[in-house]
C-alpha positions in Angstrom: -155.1 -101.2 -19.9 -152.6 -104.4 -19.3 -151.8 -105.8 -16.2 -148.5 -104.1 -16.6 -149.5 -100.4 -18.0 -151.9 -97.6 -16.5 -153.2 -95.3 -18.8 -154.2 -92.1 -17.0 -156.0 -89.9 -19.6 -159.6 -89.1 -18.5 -158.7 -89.8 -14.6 -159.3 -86.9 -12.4 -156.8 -85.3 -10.7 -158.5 -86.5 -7.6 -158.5 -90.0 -8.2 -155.3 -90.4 -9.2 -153.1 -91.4 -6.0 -155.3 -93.7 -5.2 -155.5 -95.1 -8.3 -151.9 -95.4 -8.9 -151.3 -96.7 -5.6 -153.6 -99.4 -5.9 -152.5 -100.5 -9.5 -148.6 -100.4 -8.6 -149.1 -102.9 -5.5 -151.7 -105.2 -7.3 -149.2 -105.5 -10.0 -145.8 -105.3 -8.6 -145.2 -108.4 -10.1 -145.8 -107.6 -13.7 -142.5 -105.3 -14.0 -141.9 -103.4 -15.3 -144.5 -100.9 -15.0 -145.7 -98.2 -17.5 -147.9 -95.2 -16.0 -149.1 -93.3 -18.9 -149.5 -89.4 -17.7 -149.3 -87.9 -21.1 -148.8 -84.4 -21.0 -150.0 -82.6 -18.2 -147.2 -81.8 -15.6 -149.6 -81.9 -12.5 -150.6 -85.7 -13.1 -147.0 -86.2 -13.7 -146.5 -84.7 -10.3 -149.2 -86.8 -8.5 -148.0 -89.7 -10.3 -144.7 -88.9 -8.4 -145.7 -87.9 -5.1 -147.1 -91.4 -5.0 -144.4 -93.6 -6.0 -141.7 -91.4 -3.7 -143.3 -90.4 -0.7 -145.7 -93.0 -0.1 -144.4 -96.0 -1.6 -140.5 -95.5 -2.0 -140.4 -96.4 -5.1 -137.8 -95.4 -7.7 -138.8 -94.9 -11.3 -137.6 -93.9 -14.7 -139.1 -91.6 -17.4 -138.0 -92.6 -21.1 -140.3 -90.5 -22.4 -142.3 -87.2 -21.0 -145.1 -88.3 -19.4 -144.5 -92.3 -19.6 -143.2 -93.3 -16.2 -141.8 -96.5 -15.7 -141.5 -98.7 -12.3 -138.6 -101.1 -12.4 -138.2 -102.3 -9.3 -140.9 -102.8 -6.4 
């Protein structure tokens, strides 16, 4: 894990918001930002739920299950 990428395999489900949370506002300034979620739809989905409805943030996905924060 790099200062600007978040590699979520082996994270529980549970930990994940605040994880995520924590990471994006530690290193906003590192943009962009890569959140790996690989393949599983639900950490894509708390992955989401953070970034939208608790941070605002926009994002992108180039690929499924790499999200990537541009702005902050």
């Amino acid at each position: 894990m790099t200062n600007n990428e978040l590699d979520l395999h082996g994270i529980k489900h549970q930990d994940v918001q605040l994880l995520v949370e924590d990471w994006v506002l530690v290193n906003q300034y590192s943009i962009p930002l890569n959140i790996i979620c690989g393949n599983s739809a639900k950490m894509i989905q708390l992955v989401d739920e953070v970034l939208t409805n608790k941070l605002n943030i926009k994002y992108r996905m180039w690929q499924y299950g790499v999200i990537v924060v541009d702005f902050v």
